[in-house]
Backbone and ligand atoms as CSV (ligand in chain L), in Angstrom:
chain,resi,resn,atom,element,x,y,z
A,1,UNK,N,N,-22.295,11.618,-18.155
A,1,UNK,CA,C,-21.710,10.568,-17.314
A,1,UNK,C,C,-21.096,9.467,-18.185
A,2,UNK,N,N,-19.557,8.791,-17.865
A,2,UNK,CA,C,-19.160,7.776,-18.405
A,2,UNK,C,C,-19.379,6.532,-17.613
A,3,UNK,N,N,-18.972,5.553,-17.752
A,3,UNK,CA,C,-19.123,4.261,-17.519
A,3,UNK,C,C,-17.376,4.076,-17.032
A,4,UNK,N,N,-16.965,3.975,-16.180
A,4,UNK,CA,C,-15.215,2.849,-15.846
A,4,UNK,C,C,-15.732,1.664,-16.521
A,5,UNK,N,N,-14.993,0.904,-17.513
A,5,UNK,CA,C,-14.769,-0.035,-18.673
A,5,UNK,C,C,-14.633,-0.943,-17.479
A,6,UNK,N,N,-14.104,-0.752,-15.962
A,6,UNK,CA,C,-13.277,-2.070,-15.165
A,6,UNK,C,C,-14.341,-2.163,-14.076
A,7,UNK,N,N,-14.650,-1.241,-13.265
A,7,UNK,CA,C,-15.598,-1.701,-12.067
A,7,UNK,C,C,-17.315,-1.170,-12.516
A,8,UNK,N,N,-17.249,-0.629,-13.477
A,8,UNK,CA,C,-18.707,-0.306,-13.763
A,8,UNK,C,C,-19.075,1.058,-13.253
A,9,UNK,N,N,-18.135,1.738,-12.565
A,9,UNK,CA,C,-18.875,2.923,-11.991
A,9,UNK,C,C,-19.179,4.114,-12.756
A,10,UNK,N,N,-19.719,5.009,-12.016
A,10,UNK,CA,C,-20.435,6.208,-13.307
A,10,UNK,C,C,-18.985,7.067,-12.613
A,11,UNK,N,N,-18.662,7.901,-13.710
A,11,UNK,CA,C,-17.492,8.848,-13.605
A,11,UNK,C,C,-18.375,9.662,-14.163
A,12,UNK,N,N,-17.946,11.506,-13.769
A,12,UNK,CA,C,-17.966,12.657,-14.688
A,12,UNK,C,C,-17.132,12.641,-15.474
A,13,UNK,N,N,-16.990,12.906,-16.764
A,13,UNK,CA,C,-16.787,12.908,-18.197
A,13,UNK,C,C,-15.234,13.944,-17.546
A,14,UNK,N,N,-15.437,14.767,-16.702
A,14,UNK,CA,C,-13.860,15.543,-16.383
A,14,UNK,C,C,-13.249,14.338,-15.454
A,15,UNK,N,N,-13.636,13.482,-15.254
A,15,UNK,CA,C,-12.676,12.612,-13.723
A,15,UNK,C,C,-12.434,11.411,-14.981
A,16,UNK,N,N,-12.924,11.010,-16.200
A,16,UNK,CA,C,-12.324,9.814,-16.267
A,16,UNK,C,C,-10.903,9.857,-17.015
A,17,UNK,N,N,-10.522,8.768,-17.085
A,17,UNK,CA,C,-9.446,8.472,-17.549
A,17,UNK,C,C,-9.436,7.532,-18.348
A,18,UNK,N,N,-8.394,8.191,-19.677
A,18,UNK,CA,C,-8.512,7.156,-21.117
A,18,UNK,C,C,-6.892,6.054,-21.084
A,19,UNK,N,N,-7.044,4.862,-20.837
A,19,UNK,CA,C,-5.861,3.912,-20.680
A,19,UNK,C,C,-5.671,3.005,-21.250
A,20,UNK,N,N,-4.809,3.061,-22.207
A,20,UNK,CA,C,-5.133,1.871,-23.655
A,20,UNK,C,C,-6.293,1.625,-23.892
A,21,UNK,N,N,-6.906,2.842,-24.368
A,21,UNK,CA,C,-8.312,3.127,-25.069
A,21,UNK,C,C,-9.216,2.393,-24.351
A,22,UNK,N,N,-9.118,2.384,-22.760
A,22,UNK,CA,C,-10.189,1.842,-22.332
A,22,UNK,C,C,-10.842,3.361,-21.332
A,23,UNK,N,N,-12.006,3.416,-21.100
A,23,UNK,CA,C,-12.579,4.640,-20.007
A,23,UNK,C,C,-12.319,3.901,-18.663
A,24,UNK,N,N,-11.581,4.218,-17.882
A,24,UNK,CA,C,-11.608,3.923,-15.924
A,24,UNK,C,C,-11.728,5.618,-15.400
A,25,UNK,N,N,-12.225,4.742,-14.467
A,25,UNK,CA,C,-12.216,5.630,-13.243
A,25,UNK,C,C,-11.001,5.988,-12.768
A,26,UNK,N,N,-10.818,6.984,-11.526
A,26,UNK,CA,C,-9.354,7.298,-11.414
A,26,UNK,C,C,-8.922,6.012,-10.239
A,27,UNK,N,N,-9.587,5.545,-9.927
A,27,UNK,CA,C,-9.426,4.260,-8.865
A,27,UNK,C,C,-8.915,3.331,-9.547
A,28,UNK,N,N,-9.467,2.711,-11.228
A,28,UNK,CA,C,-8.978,1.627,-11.500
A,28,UNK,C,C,-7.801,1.726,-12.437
A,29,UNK,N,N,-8.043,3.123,-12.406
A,29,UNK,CA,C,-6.037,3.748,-13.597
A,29,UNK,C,C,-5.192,3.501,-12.469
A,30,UNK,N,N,-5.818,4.340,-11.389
A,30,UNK,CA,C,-4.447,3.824,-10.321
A,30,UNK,C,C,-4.146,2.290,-9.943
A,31,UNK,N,N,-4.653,1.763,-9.772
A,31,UNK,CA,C,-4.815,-0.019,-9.234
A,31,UNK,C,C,-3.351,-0.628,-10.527
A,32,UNK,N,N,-4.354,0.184,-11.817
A,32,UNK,CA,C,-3.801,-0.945,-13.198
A,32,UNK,C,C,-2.215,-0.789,-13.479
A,33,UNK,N,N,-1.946,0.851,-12.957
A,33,UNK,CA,C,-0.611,1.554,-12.998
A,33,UNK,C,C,0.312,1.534,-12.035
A,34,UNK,N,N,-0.251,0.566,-10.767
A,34,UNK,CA,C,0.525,0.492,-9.436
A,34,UNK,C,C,0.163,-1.055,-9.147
A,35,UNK,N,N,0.263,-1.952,-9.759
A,35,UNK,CA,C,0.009,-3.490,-9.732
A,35,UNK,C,C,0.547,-4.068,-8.191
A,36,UNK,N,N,-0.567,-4.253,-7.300
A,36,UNK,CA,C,0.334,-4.994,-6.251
A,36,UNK,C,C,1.309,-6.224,-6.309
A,37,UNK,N,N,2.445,-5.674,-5.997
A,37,UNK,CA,C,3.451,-7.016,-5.655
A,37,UNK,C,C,3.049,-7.888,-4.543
A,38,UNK,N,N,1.956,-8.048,-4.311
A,38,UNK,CA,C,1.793,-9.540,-3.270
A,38,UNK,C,C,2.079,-10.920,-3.620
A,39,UNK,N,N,2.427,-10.965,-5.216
A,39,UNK,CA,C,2.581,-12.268,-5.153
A,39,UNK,C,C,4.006,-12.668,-5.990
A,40,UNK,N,N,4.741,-11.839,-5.458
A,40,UNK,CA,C,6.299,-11.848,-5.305
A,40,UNK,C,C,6.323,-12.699,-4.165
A,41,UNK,N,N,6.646,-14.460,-4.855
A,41,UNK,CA,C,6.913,-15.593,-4.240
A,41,UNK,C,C,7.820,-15.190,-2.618
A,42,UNK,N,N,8.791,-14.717,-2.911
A,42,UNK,CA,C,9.684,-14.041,-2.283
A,42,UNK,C,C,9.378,-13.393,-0.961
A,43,UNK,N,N,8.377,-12.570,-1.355
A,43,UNK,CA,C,8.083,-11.415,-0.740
A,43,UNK,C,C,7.099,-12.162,0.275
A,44,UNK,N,N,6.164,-13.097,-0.403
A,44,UNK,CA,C,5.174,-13.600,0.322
A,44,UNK,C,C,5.858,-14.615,1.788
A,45,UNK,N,N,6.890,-15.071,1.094
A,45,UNK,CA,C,7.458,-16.299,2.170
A,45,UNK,C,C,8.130,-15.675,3.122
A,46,UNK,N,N,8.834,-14.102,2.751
A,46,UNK,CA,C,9.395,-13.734,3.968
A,46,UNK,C,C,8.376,-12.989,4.957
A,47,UNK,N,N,7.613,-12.802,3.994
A,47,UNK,CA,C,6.169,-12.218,5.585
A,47,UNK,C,C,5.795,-13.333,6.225
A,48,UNK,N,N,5.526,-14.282,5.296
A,48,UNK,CA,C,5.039,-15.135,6.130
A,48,UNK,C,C,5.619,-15.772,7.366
A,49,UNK,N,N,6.864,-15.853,7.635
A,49,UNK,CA,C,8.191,-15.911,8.499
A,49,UNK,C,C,8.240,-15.403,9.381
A,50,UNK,N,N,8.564,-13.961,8.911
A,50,UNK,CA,C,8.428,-13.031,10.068
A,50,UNK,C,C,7.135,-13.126,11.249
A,51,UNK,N,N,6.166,-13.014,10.441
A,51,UNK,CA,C,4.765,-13.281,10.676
A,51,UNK,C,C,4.643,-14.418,12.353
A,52,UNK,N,N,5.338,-15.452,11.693
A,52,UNK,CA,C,4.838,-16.658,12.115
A,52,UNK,C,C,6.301,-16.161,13.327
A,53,UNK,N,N,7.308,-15.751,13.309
A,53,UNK,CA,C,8.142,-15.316,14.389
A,53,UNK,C,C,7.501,-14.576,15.318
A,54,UNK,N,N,7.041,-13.563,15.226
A,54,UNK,CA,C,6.111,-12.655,16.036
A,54,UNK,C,C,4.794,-12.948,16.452
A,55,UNK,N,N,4.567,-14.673,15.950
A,55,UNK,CA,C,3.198,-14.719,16.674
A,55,UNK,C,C,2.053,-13.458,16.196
A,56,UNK,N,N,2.050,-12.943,15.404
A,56,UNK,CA,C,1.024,-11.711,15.122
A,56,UNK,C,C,-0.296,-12.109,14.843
A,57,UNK,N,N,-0.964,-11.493,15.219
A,57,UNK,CA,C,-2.570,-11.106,14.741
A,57,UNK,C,C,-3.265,-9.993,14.784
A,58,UNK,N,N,-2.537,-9.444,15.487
A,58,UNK,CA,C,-2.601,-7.319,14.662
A,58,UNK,C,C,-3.257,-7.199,13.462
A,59,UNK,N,N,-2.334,-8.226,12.340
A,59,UNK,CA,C,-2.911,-7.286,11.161
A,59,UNK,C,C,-3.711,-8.489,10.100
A,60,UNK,N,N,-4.719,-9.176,10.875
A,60,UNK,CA,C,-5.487,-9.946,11.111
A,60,UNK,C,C,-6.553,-9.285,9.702
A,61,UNK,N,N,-6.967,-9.464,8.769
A,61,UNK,CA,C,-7.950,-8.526,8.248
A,61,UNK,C,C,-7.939,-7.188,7.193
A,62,UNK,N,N,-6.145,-7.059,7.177
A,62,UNK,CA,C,-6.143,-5.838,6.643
A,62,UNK,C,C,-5.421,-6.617,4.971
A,63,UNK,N,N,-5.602,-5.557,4.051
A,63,UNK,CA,C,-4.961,-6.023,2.909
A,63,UNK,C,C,-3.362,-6.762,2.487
A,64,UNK,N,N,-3.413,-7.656,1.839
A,64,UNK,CA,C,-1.840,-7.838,1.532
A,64,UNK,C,C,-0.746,-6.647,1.299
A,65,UNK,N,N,-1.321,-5.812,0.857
A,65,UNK,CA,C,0.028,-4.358,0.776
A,65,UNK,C,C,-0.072,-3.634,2.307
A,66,UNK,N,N,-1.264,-3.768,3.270
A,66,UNK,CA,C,-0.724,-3.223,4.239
A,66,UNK,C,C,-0.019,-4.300,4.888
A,67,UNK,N,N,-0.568,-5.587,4.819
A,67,UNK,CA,C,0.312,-6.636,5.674
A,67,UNK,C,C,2.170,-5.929,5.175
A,68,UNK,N,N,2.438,-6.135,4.090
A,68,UNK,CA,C,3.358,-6.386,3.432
A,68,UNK,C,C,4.122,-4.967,4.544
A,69,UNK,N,N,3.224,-3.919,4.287
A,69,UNK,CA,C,4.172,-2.600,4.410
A,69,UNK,C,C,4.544,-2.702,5.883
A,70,UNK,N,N,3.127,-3.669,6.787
A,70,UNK,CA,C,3.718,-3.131,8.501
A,70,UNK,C,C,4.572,-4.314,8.690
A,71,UNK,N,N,4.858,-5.658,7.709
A,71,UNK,CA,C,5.975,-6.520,7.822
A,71,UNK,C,C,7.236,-6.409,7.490
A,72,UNK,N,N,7.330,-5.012,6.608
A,72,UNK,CA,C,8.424,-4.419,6.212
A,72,UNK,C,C,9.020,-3.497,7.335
A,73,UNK,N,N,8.147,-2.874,7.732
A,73,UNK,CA,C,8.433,-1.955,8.828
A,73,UNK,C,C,9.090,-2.425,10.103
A,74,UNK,N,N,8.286,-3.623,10.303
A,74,UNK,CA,C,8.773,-4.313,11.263
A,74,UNK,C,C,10.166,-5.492,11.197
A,75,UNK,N,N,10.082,-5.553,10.393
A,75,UNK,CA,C,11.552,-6.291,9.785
A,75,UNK,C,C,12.768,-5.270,10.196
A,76,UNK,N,N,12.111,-4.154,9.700
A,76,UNK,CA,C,13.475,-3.318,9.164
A,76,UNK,C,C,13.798,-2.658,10.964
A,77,UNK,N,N,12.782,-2.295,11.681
A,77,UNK,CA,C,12.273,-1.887,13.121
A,77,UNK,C,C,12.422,-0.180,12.839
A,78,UNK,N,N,12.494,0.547,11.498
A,78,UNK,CA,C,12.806,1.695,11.261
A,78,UNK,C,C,13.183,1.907,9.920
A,79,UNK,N,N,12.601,2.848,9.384
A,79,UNK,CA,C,12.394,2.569,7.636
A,79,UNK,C,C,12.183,4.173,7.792
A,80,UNK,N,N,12.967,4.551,6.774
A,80,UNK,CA,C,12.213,5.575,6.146
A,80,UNK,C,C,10.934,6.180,5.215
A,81,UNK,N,N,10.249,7.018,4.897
A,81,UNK,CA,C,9.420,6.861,3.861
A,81,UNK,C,C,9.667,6.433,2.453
A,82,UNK,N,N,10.519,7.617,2.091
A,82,UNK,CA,C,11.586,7.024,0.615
A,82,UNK,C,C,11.829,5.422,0.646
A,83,UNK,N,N,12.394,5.528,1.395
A,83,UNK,CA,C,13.169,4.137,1.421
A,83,UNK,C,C,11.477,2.733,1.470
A,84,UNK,N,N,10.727,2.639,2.312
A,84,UNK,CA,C,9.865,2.310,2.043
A,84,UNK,C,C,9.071,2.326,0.601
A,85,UNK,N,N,8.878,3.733,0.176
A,85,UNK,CA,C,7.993,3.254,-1.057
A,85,UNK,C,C,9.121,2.667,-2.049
A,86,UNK,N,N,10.287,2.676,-2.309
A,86,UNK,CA,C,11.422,2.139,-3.474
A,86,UNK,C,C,10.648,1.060,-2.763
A,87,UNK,N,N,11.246,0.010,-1.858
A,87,UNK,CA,C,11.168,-1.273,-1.268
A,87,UNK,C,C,10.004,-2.047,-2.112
A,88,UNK,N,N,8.727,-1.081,-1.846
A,88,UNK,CA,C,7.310,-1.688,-1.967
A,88,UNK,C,C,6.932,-1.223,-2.914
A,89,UNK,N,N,7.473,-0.534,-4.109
A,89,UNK,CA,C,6.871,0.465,-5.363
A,89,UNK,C,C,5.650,0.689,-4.910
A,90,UNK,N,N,5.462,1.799,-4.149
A,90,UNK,CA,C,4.771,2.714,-3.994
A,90,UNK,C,C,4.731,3.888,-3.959
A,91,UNK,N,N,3.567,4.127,-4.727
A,91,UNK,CA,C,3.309,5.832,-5.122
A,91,UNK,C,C,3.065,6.648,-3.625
A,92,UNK,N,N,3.545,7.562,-3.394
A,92,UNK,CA,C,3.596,8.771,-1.985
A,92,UNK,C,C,1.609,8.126,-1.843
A,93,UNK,N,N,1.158,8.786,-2.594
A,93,UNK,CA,C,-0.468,8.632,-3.085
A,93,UNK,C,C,-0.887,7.326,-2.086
A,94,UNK,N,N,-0.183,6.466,-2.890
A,94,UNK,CA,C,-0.816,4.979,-1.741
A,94,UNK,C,C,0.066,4.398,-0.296
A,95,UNK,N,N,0.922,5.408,-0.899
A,95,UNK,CA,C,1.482,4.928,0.555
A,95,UNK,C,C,0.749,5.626,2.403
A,96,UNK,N,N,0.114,6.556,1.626
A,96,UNK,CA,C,-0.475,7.534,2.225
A,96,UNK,C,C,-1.695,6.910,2.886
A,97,UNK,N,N,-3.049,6.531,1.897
A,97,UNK,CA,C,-3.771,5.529,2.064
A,97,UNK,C,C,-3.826,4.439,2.975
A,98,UNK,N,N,-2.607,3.198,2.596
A,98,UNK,CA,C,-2.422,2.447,3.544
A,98,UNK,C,C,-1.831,2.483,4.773
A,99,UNK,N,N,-1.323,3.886,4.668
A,99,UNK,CA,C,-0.542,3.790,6.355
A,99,UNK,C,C,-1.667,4.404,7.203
A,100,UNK,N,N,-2.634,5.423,6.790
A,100,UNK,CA,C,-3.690,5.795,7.692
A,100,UNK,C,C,-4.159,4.750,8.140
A,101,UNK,N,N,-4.400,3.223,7.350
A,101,UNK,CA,C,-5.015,2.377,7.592
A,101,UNK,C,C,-4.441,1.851,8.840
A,102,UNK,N,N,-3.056,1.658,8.851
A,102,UNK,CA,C,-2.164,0.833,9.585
A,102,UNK,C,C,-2.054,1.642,11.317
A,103,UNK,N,N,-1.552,3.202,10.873
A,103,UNK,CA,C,-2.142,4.009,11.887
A,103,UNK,C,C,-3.073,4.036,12.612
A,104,UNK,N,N,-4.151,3.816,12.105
A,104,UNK,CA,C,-5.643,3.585,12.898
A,104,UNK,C,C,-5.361,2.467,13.471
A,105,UNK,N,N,-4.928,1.244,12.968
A,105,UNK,CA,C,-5.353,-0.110,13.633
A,105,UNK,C,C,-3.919,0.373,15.148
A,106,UNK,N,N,-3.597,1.370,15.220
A,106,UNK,CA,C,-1.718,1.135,16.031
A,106,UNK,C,C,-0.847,0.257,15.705
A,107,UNK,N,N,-0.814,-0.040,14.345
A,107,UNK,CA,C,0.223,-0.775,14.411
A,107,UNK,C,C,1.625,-0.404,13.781
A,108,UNK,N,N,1.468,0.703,13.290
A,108,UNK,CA,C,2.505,1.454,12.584
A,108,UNK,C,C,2.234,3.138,13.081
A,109,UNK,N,N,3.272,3.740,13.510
A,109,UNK,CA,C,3.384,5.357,13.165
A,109,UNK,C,C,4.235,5.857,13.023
A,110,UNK,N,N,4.599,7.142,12.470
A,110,UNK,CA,C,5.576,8.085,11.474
A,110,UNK,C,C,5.970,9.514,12.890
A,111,UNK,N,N,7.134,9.694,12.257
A,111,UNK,CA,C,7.478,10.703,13.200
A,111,UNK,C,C,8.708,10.721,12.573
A,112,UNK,N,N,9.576,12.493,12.458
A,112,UNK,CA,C,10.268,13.034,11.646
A,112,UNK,C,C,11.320,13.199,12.121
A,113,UNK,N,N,12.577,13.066,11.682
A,113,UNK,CA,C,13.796,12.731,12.224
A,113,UNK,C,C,14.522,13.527,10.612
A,114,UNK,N,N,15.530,14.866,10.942
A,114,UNK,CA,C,16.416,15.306,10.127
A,114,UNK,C,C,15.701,15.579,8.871
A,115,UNK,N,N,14.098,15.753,9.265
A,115,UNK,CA,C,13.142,15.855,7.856
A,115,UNK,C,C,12.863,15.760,6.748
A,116,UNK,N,N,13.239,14.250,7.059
A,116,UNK,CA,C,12.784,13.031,6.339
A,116,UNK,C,C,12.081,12.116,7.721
A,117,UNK,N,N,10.478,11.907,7.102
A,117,UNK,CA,C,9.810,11.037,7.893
A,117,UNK,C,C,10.143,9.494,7.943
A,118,UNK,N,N,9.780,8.954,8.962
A,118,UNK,CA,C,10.102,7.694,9.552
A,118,UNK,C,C,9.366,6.541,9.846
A,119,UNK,N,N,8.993,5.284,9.457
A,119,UNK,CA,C,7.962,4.754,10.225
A,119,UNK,C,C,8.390,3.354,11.097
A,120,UNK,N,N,7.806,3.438,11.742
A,120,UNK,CA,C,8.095,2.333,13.364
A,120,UNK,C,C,7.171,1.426,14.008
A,121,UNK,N,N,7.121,0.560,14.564
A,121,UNK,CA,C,6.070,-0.026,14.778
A,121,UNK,C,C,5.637,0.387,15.855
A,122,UNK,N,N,4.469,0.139,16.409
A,122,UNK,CA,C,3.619,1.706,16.868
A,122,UNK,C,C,4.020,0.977,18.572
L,1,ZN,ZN,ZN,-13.297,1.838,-12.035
């Protein structure tokens, strides 16, 4: 068993990962290699806008990258996937993650158009 150098957790010696000679887990290689943009000044003031236009509290609770992604979605009222992860540099991997999240709460869902998927506000 190894040690993740970042959150402390025990990894099997086949799952860890070596990242500028530090041992992580595959959780904190991904985190360190996909840096959230939440605090793209920018980015923050136009959610917050939108936000405050729509009166929302939907997404009351959920992380800044899902806020970000169902404020994108909803901005745009129709986004593609591609086009979404360029927007938000996101890996397929996490984009995947947070939209189940967003899915569950209804506030976002996907449905396939000329096959390339789509997402909409739910
Ligand atoms: Zn870790």
């Amino acid at each position: 068993m190894l040690r993740c150098q970042r959150c402390g957790a025990n990894i099997p010696e086949s799952q860890a990962t070596n990242l500028e000679g530090k041992v992580l887990c595959e959780d904190c290689c991904f985190d360190l290699l996909n840096p959230p943009k939440a605090c793209d000044p920018l980015a923050v003031s136009s959610t917050l806008s939108i936000r405050k236009q729509l009166g929302q509290k939907g997404t009351d609770g959920l992380s800044q990258m899902q806020k970000l992604i169902y404020d994108t979605v909803v901005h745009r009222g129709e986004i593609s996937k591609d086009e979404l992860m360029s927007t938000l540099h996101l890996t397929p991997e996490s984009l995947e993650r947070e939209f189940a999240v967003l899915r569950h709460c209804e506030l976002l869902r996907a449905f396939k158009k000329d096959s390339k998927v789509y997402f909409v506000k739910y």
